[in-house]
C-alpha positions as CSV (number, residue, x, y, z in Angstrom):
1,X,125.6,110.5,80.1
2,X,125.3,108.3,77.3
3,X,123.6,108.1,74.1
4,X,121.4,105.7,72.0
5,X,120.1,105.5,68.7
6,X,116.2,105.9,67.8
7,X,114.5,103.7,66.0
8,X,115.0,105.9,63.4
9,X,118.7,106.3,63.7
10,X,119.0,109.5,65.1
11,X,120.9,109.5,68.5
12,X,119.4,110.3,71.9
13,X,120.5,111.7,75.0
14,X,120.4,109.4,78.0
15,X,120.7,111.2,81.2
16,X,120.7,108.4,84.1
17,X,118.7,108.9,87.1
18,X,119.6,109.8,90.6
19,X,121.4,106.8,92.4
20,X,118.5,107.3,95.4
21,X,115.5,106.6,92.5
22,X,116.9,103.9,90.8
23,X,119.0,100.8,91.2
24,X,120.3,102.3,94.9
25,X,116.9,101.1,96.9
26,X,116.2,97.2,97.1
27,X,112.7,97.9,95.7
28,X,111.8,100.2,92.4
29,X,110.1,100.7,89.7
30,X,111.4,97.1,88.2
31,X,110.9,95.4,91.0
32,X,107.0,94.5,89.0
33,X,108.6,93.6,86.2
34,X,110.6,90.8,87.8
35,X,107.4,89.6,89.4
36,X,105.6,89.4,86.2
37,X,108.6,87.8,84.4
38,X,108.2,84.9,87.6
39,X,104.6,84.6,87.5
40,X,105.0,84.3,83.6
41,X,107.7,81.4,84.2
42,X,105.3,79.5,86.4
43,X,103.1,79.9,83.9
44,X,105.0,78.4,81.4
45,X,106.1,75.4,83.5
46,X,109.3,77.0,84.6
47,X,110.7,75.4,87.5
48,X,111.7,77.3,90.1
49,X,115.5,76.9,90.4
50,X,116.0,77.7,87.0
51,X,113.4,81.2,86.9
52,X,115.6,81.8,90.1
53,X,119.3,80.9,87.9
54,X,117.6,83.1,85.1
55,X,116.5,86.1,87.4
56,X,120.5,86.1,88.6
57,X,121.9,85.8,85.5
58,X,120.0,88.6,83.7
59,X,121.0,90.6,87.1
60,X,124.5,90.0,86.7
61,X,124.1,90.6,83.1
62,X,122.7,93.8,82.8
63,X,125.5,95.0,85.8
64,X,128.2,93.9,83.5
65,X,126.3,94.8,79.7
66,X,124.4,98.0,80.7
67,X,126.9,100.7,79.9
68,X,128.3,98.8,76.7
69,X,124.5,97.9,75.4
70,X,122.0,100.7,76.5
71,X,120.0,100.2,73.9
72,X,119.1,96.8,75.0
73,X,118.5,98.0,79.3
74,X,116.0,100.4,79.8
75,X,117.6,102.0,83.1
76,X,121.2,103.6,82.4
77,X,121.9,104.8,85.5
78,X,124.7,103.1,87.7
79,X,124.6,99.1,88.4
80,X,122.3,97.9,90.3
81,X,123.1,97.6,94.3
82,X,123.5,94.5,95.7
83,X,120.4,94.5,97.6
84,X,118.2,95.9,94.7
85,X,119.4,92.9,92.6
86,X,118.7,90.5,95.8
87,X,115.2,91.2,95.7
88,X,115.3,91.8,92.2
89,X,115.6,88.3,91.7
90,X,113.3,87.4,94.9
91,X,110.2,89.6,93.4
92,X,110.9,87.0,90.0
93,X,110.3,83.9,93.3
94,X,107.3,85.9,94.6
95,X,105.6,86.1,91.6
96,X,106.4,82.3,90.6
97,X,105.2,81.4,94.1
98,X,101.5,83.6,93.5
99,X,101.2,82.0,90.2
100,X,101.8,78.2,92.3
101,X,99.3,79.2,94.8
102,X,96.6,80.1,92.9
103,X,96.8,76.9,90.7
């Protein structure tokens, strides 16, 4: 368990979530968000490699920051597994890709 401060100050009690909800299974709950966060790149004239380099590098990231920054990740159970960050960063391709297909 960890804990956080508020925004006003006062510290908060993180309890992570079971292993088999989060982070454990290839596909959950921020599996969207990384779509979105593709879909916005192509939006904004990302290329693809680099949405791809920046969907691996915020993976490997928040593996290696999430325990000494949980303020800053919103998950603070365990790090991701390694197929949960695979198509972590394939959801940020898929939603690039819908956003070149519909152009």
């Amino acid at each position: 368990m960890s804990t956080a401060l508020t925004r006003f100050g006062q510290a908060e009690r993180q309890v992570p979530a079971a292993d088999d909800r989060i982070n454990s299974s290839p596909v959950d709950r921020f599996t969207l968000i990384h779509v979105v966060a593709g879909a916005l790149g192509s939006a904004l004239g990302v290329p693809l490699p680099l949405a791809l380099v920046l969907g691996a590098w915020f993976e490997i990231a928040e593996n290696v920051y999430q325990g000494s920054f949980p303020s800053i990740f919103p998950n603070t159970a365990p790090n991701d597994s390694i197929a949960n960050s695979v198509c972590d960063v394939a959801a940020v391709a898929a939603g690039w890709t819908a956003v070149e297909l519909l152009r």
